[in-house]
C-alpha positions in Angstrom: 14.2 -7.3 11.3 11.2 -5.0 11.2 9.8 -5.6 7.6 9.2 -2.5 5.5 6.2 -1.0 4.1 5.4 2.1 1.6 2.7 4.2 2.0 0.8 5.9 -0.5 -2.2 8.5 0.5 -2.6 12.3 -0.6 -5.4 12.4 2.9 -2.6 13.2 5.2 -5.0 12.3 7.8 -5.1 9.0 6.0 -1.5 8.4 5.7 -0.8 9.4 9.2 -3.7 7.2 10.8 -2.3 4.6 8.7 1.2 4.7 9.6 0.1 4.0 13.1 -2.0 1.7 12.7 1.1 -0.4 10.9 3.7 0.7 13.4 1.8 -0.5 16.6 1.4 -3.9 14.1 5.4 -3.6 14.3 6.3 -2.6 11.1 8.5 0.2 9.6 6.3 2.8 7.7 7.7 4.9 4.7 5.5 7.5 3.3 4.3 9.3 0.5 1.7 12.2 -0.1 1.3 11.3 -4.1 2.6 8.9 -6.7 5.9 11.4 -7.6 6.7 11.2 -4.2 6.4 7.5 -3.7 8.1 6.6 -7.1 11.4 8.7 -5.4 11.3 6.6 -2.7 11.5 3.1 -4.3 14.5 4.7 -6.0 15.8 4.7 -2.5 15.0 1.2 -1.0 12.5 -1.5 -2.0 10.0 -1.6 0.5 8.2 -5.5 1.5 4.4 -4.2 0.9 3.5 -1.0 -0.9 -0.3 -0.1 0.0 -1.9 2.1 -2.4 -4.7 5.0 -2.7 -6.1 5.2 -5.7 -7.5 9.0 -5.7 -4.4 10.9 -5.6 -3.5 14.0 -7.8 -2.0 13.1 -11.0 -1.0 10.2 -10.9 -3.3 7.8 -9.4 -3.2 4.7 -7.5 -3.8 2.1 -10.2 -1.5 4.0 -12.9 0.8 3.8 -9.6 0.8 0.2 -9.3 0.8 -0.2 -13.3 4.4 1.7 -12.6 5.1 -0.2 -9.7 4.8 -3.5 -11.5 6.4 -2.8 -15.1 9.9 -1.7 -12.7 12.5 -4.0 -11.8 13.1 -3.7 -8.5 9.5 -3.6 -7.5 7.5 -5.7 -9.8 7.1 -8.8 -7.3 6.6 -6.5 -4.6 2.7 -7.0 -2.7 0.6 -4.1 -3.4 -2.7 -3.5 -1.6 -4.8 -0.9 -3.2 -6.8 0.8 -0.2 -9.5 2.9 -1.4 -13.4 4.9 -0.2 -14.3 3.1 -3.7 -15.0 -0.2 -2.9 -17.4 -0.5 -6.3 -16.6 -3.7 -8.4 -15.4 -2.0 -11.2 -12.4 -0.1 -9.1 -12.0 -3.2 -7.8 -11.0 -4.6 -10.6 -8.9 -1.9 -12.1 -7.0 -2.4 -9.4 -6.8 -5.9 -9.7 -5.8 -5.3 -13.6 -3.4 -3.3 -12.8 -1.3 -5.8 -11.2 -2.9 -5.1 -7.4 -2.2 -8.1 -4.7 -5.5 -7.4 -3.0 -8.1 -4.4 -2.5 -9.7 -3.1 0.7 -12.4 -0.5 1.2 -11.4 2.4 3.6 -11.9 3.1 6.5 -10.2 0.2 7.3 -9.8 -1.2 11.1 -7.0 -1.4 12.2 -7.1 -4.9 13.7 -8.1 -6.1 9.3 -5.0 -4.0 8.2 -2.3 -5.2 9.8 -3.9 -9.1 9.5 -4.5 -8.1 5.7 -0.9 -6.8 5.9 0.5 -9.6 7.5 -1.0 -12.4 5.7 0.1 -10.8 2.2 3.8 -10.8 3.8 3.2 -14.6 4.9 3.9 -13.4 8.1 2.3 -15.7 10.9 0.5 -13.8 13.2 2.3 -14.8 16.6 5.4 -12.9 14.9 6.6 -9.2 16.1 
């Protein structure tokens, strides 16, 4: 069972690069341009990781994850904020806001999916 992950950039070149990098890893990719979007979604299914923009229109990603964490049906869920503002302070906004772990983009895609699979305790031998 491929395990499922929610993906949350407004960059469509982003979200798109992103998928692929997490499908070749051998996961299932959902998507979502912005945080409207991505809340309809988890109304749908509950996905295993959510990873998280955090400049997005309206909404953005750490209000997202505030959301993310204060519903039922997704506040255990891993979020991983990925975002060009790798600063300490958005750091730990992120990390207030109830973020698993924070990466700066761009991100390789060899440190993603390891990223991605150690926050799912997935060994790495697995497919």
């Amino acid at each position: 069972m491929k395990k499922q992950i929610l993906v949350v950039d407004d960059e469509i070149g982003a979200l798109t690069l992103i998928g692929i990098m997490l499908e070749r890893g051998g996961f299932n990719v959902l998507k979502a341009k912005d945080a409207n979007t991505a809340l309809a979604v988890l109304d749908q299914s509950t996905p295993d990781l959510i990873i998280l923009d955090v400049m997005m229109p309206g909404m953005n990603g750490i209000e997202l994850c505030r959301v993310i964490r204060e519903r039922n049906d997704t506040h255990q869920v891993p979020v991983l904020i990925l975002s060009a503002r790798g600063d300490a302070e958005s750091i730990m906004r992120g990390i207030e806001a109830g973020a698993n772990d924070y990466l700066p983009k761009p991100i390789l895609h060899h440190d993603l999916v390891a990223k991605v699979r150690l926050m799912l305790g997935d060994e790495v031998g697995e497919s």
